[in-house]
N, C-alpha and C positions, 0 to 999 in steps of 0.2 A: 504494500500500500504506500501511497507518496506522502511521506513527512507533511510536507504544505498541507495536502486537506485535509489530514488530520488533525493536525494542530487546531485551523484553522475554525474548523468543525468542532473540537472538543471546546475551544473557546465561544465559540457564539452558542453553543447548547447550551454550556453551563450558563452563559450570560441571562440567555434565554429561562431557564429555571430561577433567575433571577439572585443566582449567584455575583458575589460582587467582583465586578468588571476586573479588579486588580490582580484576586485570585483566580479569576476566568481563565486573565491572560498570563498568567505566571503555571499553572497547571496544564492548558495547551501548549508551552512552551518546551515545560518539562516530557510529556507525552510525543508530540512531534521531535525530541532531539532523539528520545531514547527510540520510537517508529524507523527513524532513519538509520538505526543501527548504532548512534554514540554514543560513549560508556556517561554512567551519571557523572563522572567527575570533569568530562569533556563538557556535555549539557552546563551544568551548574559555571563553569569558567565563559563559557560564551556568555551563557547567560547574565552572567557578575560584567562582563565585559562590556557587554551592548549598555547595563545601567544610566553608565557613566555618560554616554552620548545626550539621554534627556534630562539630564540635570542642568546645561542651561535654559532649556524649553520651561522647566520645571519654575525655575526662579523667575522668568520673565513672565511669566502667568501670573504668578503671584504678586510680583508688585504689580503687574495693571491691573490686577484684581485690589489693591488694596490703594491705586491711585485711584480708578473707578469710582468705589466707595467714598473716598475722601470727597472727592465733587460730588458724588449723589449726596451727603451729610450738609453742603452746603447748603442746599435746596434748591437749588436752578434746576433740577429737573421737575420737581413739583410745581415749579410757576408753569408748566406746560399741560402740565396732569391737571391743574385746578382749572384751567382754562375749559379744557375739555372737559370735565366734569358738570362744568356753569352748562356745554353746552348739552349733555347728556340729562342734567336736572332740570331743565327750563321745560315752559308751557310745552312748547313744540314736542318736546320730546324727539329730538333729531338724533335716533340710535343708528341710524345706518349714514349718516353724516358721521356720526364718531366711528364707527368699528372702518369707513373707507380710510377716514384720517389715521388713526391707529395704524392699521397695516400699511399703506404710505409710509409713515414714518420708519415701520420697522425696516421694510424693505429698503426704506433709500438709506437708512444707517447699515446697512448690511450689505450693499453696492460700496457707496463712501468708505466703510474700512479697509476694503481692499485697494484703493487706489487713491482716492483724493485727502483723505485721513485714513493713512495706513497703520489704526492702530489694531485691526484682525477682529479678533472677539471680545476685546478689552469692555468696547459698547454696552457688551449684553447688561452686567452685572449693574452698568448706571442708567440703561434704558428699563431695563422688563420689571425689575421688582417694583420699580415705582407706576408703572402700567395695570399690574395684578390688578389690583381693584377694580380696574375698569372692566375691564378683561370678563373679570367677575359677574359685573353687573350688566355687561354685554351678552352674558352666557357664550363665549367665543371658546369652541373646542383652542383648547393649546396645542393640540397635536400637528393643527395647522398652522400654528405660530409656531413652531420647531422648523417645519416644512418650509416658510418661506425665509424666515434665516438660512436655511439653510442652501439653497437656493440661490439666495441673496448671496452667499460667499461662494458657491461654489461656482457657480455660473458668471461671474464678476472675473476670478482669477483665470479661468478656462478661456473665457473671451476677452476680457478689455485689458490689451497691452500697456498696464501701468501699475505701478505699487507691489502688490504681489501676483498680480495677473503678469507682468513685465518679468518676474522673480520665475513663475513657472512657465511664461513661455520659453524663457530663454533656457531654462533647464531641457525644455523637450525638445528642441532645436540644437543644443550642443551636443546634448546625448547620441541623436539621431546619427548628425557629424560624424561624433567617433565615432559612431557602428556602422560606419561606411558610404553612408548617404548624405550627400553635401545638400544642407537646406537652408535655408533664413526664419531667423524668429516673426521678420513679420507677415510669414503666410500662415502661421499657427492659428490668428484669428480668423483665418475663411475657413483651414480646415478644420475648427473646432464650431462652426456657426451652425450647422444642422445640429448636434450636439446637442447643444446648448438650447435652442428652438424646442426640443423633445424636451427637455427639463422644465420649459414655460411651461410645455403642455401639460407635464407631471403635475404643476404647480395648479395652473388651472382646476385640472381632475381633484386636485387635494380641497380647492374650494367648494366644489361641488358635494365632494362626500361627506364630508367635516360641517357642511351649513347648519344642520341639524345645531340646537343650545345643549349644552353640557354644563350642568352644574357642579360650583366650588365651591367651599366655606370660605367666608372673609376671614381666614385667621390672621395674626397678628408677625408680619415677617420682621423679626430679630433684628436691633440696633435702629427699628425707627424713632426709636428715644433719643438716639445721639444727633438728630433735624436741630438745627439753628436755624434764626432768622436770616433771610437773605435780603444784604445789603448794597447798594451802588457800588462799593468798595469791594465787597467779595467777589463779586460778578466780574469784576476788572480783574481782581487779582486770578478767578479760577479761570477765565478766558485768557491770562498772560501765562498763566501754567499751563493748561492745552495748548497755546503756539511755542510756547520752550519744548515742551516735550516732544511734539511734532518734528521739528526743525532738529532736535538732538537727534532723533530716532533716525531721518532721515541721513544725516551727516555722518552719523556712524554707523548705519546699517543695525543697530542694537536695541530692543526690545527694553534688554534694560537698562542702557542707557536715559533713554527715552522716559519712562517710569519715575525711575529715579530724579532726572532731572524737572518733572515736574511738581513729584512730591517736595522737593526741595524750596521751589519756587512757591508752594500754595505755605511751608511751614516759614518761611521767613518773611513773607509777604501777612501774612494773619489770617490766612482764608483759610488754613488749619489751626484750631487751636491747640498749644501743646499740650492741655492737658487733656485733651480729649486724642488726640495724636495716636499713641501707643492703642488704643482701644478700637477705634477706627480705622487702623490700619493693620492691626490683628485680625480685623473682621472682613476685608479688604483679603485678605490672604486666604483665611481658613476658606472663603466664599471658592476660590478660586484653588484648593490645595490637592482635593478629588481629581480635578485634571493633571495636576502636576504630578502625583503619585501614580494615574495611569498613563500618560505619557512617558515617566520612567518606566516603568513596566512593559509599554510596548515597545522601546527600544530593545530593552533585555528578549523581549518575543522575535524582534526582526534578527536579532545577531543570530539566537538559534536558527530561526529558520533559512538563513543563510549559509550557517555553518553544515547544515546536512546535505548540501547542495541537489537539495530534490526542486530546486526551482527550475532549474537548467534541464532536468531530465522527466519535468511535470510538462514543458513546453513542448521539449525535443518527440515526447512520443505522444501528444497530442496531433502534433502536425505531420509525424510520419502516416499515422494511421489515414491522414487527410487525400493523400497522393493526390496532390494538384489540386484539389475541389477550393478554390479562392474564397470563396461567398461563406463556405464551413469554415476555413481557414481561418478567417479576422472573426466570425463568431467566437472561434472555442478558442482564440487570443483575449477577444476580447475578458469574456467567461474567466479566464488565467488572471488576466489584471483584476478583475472585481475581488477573488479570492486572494491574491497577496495582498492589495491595498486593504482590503476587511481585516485580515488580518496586522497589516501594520500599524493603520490609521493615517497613515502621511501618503496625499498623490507627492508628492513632492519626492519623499524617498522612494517611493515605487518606480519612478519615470527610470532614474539609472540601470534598477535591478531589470527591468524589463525590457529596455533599448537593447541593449548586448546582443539579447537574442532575437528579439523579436525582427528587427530590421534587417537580418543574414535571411532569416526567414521566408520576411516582407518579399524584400527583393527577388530572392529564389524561384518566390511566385509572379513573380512580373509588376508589382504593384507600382505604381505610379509615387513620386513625393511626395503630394499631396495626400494622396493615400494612406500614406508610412504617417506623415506628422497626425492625421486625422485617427489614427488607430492606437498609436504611442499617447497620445495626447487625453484620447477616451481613455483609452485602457488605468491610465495612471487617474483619472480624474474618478473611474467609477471604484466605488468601495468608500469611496471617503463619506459619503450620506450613508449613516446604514453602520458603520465599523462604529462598535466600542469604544473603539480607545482612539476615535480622530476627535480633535478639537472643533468641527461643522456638527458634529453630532455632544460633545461635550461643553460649551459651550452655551445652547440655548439649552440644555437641561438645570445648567448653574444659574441661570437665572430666571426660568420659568417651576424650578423647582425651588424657589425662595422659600414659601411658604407650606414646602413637603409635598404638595399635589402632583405633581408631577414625576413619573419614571422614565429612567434615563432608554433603559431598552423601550419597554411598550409605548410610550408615547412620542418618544423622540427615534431612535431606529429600526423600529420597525416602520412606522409611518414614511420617513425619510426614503427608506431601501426602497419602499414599495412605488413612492411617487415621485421621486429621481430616479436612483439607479435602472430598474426598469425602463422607463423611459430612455435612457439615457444610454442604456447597453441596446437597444429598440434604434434610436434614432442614430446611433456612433454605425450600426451595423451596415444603415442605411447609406450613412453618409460614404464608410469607406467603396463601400461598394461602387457607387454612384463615381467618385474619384479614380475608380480601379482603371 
């Protein structure tokens, strides 16, 4: 049996029993190394080895998790929640004026992180829990607020040539390169545009099934005690922290650079208070600490599954079996990418592990460039809705799960897989094809 689907498999079942994600992906990993024939003492040293890669994933989560928080305590995001609220209470009663506003806003903060404010998922934690309520009172299935975040980011990086969309084109365009086909990053966004088109679709579909109202308790999400008044002077100071931190992030390429230098600029400025400081930015972390702990833990997943080399040999006799059939061919590739990116969580580290082979492949079968970048491109993008331990799927659970209602698997990847990925491995299929 191939290491990869094993693993792979024993981690989303367990997920799916609703085992927690960290020991999901730490016992799949142990399972696929010892499947592929490695001794435990082999497994257990990959596995110590890969740790270390998301540890600074780990740390940079955390402080925009506890930068986030620090401006949500401000209260500049409630002066937007109270707004909307006047217009949900009034005579009119204008609920579908508010739930369009609402999802707009989700959606365009979830475009915007990936490119014009590239700070990724940082948004969630100072957008959604201050929203809940509404949410609430809107009866608005969350499962479909999972969806369109997700969406929002994946579709953003996959298509618009900027911020981290510019980060992963140019990954799938270099990779390509070295495995032998000489391409340009900026045809990635034509051949990822059907793609991409399927995941509206998905996104659509998801409005449709989800319209039905879903009921939540108002309970009480954790640290809204720490609200201050917002002042003319805060509002200056926490929008001069947001362009520092921008601008550093930028300049250094650094997650937590960025973080840090804005926390810095809201504590000497006064728009943190220090003695509230330590409290709010512990709360700021722990919010955001479940990602970093599985983040490490799927790095430690990705080294194993690397180190049994059943990825090279889950491809090789997939497409032997294929003899020429092109149309099967980028299917049961594609099908390969969803399964290592599920189990990784990262398109971004997938795009490498899969280029190598796939592009000897590609070509073997005649496909066209655009073809190749359109296939390498899906294949790394699909998995990431839907996987455990990616940050598109972990992410709007940390902040639609404020208030405990929400599950990370049943509400947020199961939902996800079904009305992305799907789609998405649906529309990639089509596209390569069509390019072939």
């Amino acid at each position: 049996m191939n290491a990869v689907i094993v693993a792979v498999a024993v981690m989303l079942i367990l997920s799916l029993l609703r085992i927690n994600v960290v020991l999901s992906l730490v016992l799949g990993a142990f399972v696929g190394g010892l499947t592929s024939g490695m001794s435990i003492e082999a497994t257990v040293e990959s596995f110590t080895e890969g740790l270390g890669a998301g540890a600074t994933i780990a740390l940079s989560y955390g402080l925009l998790g506890a930068f986030a928080i620090a401006i949500a305590k401000t209260g500049i995001p409630e002066l937007m929640i109270t707004g909307m609220l006047k217009i949900l209470n009034s005579e009119s009663n204008r609920k579908g004026l508010v739930k369009v506003l609402i999802f707009f806003l989700i959606f365009l903060m979830s475009i915007l992180s990936q490119n014009v404010i590239p700070i990724h998922i940082a948004f969630i934690p100072l957008l959604i829990p201050p929203v809940l309520k509404i949410l609430n009172m809107l009866e608005v299935d969350r499962r479909l607020v999972a969806t369109l975040i997700a969406v929002g980011l994946i579709g953003t990086y996959s298509f618009v040539p900027a911020g981290f969309g510019a980060i992963f084109q140019d990954i799938v365009a270099t990779q390509v390169s070295e495995a032998g086909m000489v391409v340009s990053s900026r045809d990635v966004p034509i051949a990822m545009a059907i793609p991409v088109l399927g995941m509206l679709i998905g996104l659509i579909t998801a409005f449709i099934v989800y319209r039905k109202p879903r009921c939540y308790k108002n309970n009480e999400i954790e640290a809204d005690s720490l609200h201050v008044d917002v002042s003319k002077f805060v509002m200056f100071s926490t929008a001069l922290a947001l362009v520092v931190s921008l601008c550093a992030q930028v300049l250094t390429d650094s997650m937590i650079v960025g973080s840090f230098a804005g926390i810095m600029v809201m504590y000497f400025t006064g728009a943190l208070k220090w003695k509230e400081a330590d409290e709010i930015l512990s709360e700021g972390m722990k919010m955001m600490a479940f990602i970093g702990f599985v983040m490490i833990a799927a790095n430690g997943f990705a080294a194993v599954i690397n180190a049994t080399g059943h990825v090279d040999s889950l491809i090789t006799s997939s497409i032997t079996i294929l003899k020429g059939n092109r149309s099967l061919a980028v299917f049961i590739m594609l099908v390969i990418g969803l399964v290592v990116t599920m189990g990784i969580g990262s398109s971004f580290a997938t795009v490498p592990i899969i280029a190598t082979l796939f592009v000897p492949l590609a070509q073997g079968l005649g496909m066209s460039p655009l073809a190749i970048l359109c296939l390498i491109g899906t294949a790394g993008a699909l998995g990431d809705a839907g996987s455990p331990a990616s940050d598109s799927t972990l992410g709007p659970t940390a902040g639609l799960n404020a208030d405990g209602q929400h599950h990370h698997i049943w509400d947020t990847c199961v939902p996800t897989f079904i009305f992305i990925n799907i789609p998405l491995i649906l529309f990639g299929w089509i596209a390569c094809v069509f390019f072939l």
